[in-house]
C-alpha positions in Angstrom: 127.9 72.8 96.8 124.6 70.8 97.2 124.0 73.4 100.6 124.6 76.5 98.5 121.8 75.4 96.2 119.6 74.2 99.4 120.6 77.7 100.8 119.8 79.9 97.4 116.0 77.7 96.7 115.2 78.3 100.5 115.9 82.2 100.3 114.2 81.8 97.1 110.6 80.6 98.7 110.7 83.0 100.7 110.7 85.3 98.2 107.4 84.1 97.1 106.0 83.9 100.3 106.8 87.7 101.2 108.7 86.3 104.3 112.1 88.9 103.4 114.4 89.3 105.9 115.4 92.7 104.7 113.2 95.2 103.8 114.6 98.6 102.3 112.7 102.0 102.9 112.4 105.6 101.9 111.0 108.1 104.6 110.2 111.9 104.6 109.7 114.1 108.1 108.6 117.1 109.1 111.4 118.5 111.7 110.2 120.5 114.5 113.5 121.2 116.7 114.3 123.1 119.9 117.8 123.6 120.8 118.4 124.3 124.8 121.6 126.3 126.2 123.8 129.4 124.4 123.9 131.2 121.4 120.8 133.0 119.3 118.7 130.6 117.9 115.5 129.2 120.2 113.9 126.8 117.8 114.0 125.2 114.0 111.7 124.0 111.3 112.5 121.6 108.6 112.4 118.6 106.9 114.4 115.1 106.9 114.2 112.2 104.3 115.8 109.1 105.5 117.0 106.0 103.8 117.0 102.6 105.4 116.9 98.8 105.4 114.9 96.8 108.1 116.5 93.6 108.5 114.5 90.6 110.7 111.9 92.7 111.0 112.8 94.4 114.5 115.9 96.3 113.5 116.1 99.3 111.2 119.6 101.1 109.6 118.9 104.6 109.0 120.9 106.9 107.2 119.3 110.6 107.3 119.9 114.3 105.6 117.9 116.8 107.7 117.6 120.3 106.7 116.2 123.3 108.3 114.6 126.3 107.2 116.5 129.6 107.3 117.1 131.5 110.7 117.7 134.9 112.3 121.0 134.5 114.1 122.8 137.8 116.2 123.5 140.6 114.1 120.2 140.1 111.5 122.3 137.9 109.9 120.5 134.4 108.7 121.8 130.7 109.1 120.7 127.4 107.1 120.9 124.5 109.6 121.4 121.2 109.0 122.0 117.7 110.0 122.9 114.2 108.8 123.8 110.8 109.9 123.4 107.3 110.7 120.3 105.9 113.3 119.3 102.6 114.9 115.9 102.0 115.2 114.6 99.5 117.0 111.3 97.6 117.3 110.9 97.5 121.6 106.8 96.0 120.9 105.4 95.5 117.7 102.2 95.0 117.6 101.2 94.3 114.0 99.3 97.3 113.0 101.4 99.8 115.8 105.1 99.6 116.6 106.7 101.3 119.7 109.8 102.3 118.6 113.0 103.2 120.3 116.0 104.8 118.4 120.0 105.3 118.7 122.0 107.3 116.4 125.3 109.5 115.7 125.6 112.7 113.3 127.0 116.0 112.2 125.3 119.2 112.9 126.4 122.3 111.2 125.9 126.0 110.3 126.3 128.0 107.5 126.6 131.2 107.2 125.2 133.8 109.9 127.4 134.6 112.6 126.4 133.3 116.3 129.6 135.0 117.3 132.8 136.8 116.5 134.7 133.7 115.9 131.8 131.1 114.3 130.9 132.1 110.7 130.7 128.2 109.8 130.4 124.9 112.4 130.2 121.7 112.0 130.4 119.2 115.2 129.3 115.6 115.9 126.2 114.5 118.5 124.9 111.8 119.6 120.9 111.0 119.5 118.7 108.8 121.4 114.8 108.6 121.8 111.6 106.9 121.1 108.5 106.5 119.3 105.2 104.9 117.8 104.7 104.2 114.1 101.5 103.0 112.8 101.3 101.0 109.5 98.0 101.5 107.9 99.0 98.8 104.8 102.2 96.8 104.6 104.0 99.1 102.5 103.4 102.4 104.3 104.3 103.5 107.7 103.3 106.6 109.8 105.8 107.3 112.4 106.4 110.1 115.2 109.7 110.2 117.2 111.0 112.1 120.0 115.2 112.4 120.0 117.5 114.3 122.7 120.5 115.2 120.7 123.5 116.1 122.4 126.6 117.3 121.1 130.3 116.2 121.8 131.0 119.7 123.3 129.1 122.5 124.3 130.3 125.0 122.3 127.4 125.6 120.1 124.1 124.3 122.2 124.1 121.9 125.8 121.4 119.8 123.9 119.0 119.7 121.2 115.2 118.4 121.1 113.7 116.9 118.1 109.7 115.8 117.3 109.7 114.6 113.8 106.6 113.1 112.0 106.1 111.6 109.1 105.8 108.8 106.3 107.9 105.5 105.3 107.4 103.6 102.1 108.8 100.0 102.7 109.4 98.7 99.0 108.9 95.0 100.7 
C-alpha cells in the first residue's frame, strides 16, 4: 500500500511540474489527395480533424475522420469521399521547436453515392497508410504539422494507391 501512495504523490509532482507523460490533442487538416490507377476520379479536396493522445512524448495515437468535398464521377453523377481510422505517429528527431515525423496507420475508405461503374453505387474497403513529416510548434500548446501518406488499399478494385499532403494545426491540451 505504502508504494501505491509513493506511486500516486510522484505522478502527482509531476503534475505540477508539467512533466505528463500523456498528452491529449485535437487537430484539424486541410486534405489535398491524388488517387493513382482506375476508375473516374483524378484528385480530392477536403478536410480531416483528428483526435489523439501523445504518450512519452515520442509516440502519438491518432484516431481520424477525413472527409472530402463532392466529385464528378462517370455518368455526371457526384460522389462524397471519405475516410477514417486509426494512425501511429512517431517522433524519428525532435528537435524542440521542429519535430520530423514519421507515421503508420490502417483505415476505411468509402464512396457514396455516384456510380464509378455498373456494379459500385456504394464502397467501402480497408488501406493501409504510411509516410512522413515535419511539425513545428510555435508555443507548447500548438503544433503546425504537414504530412505526406501513400495509402494503399487491400485490393485494387477501386484505386492501385492513394497520395495524401495534409497540413494543418494541433492543439495539445498539455
Amino acid at each position: 500500500m505504502k508504494k501505491l501512495y509513493l506511486t500516486l504523490i510522484a505522478t502527482m509532482l509531476s503534475f505540477n511540474a508539467n512533466a505528463f507523460l500523456i498528452s491529449p490533442h485535437v487537430g484539424l487538416d486541410y486534405v489535398s489527395a491524388t488517387p493513382n490507377g482506375f476508375g473516374d476520379i483524378d484528385s480530392l479536396n477536403g478536410g480531416a480533424l483528428s483526435v489523439g493522445v501523445k504518450a512519452l512524448g515520442f509516440v502519438s495515437v491518432e484516431g481520424y475522420y477525413q472527409k472530402y468535398f463532392s466529385t464528378s464521377v462517370a455518368h455526371g453523377s457526384k460522389t462524397k469521399p471519405a475516410a477514417y481510422g486509426v494512425d501511429a505517429v512517431f517522433d524519428t528527431l525532435n528537435l524542440g521547436v521542429v519535430e520530423l515525423l514519421t507515421t503508420v496507420g490502417y483505415g476505411k475508405y468509402t464512396l457514396d453515392g455516384g456510380k464509378l461503374d455498373k456494379k459500385m453505387k456504394d464502397f467501402e474497403k480497408e488501406a493501409y497508410r504510411a509516410g512522413f513529416g515535419a511539425q513545428i510548434n510555435p508555443t507548447s500548446n500548438i503544433g503546425i504539422r504537414a504530412m505526406y501518406r501513400y495509402v494503399f488499399p487491400e485490393d485494387n478494385i477501386f484505386k492501385k494507391n492513394v497520395q495524401e499532403f495534409t497540413v494543418g494545426l494541433r492543439y495539445y491540451f498539455f
